[in-house]
C-alpha positions as CSV (number, residue, x, y, z in Angstrom):
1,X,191.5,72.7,203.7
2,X,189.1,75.3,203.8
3,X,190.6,78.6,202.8
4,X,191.1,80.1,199.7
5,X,193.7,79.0,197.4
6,X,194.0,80.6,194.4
7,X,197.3,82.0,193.5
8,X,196.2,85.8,193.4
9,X,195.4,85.6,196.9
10,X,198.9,84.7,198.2
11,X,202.6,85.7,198.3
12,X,205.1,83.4,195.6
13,X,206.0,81.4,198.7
14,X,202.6,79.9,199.7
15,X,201.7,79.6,196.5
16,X,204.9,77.1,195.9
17,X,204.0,75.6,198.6
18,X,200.6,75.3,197.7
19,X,201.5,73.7,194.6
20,X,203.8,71.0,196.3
21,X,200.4,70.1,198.2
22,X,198.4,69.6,194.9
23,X,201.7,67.8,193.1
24,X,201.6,65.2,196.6
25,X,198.0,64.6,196.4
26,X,198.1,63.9,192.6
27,X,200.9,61.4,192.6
28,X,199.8,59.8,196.1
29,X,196.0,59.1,195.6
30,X,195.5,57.2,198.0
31,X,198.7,57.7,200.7
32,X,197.4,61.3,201.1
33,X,195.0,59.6,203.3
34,X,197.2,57.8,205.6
35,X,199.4,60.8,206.1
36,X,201.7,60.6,203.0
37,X,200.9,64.6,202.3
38,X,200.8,65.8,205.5
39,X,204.2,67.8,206.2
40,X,202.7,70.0,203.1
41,X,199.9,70.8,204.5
42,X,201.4,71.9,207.8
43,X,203.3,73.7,205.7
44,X,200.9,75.5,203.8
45,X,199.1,76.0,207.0
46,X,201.5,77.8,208.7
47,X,202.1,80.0,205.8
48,X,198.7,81.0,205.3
49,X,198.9,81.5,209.1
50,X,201.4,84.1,208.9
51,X,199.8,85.9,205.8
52,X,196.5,86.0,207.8
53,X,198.8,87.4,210.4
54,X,200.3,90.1,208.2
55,X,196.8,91.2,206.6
56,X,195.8,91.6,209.7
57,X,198.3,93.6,211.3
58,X,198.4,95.9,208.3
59,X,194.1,96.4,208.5
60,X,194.9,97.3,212.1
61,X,197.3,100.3,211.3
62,X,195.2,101.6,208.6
63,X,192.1,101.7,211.1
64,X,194.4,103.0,213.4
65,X,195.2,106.0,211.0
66,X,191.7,105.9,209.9
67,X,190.5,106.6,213.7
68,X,193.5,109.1,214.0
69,X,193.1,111.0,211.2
70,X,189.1,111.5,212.2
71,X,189.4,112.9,215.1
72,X,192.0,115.7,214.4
């Protein structure tokens, strides 16, 4: 994993699952590795897809209105 996980960062769901994550490596040391942890971190993945997603989305608009309101 390479993004950012600290809990400020992301909504209550990500973060649980987040936490699930850290709980499955902790108590699977060395299964992690052979794939014990591995529906988790799909998981997580595909939530932080979709809040990378929404930020997006949401920057789009406000440049949008940004552009708008700058050239009226």
């Amino acid at each position: 994993m390479d993004k950012d996980l600290s809990p400020h960062s992301h909504t209550q769901n990500c973060n649980r699952l987040i936490d699930e994550l850290k709980k499955c490596h902790e108590e699977n040391k060395f299964a992690k590795f052979i794939g014990a942890c591995n529906a988790f971190n799909s998981a997580v993945a595909n939530c932080l897809k979709q809040e990378h997603k929404a930020r997006s989305a949401a920057n789009r608009a406000k440049a949008r209105q940004r552009k708008a309101n700058q050239t009226s």
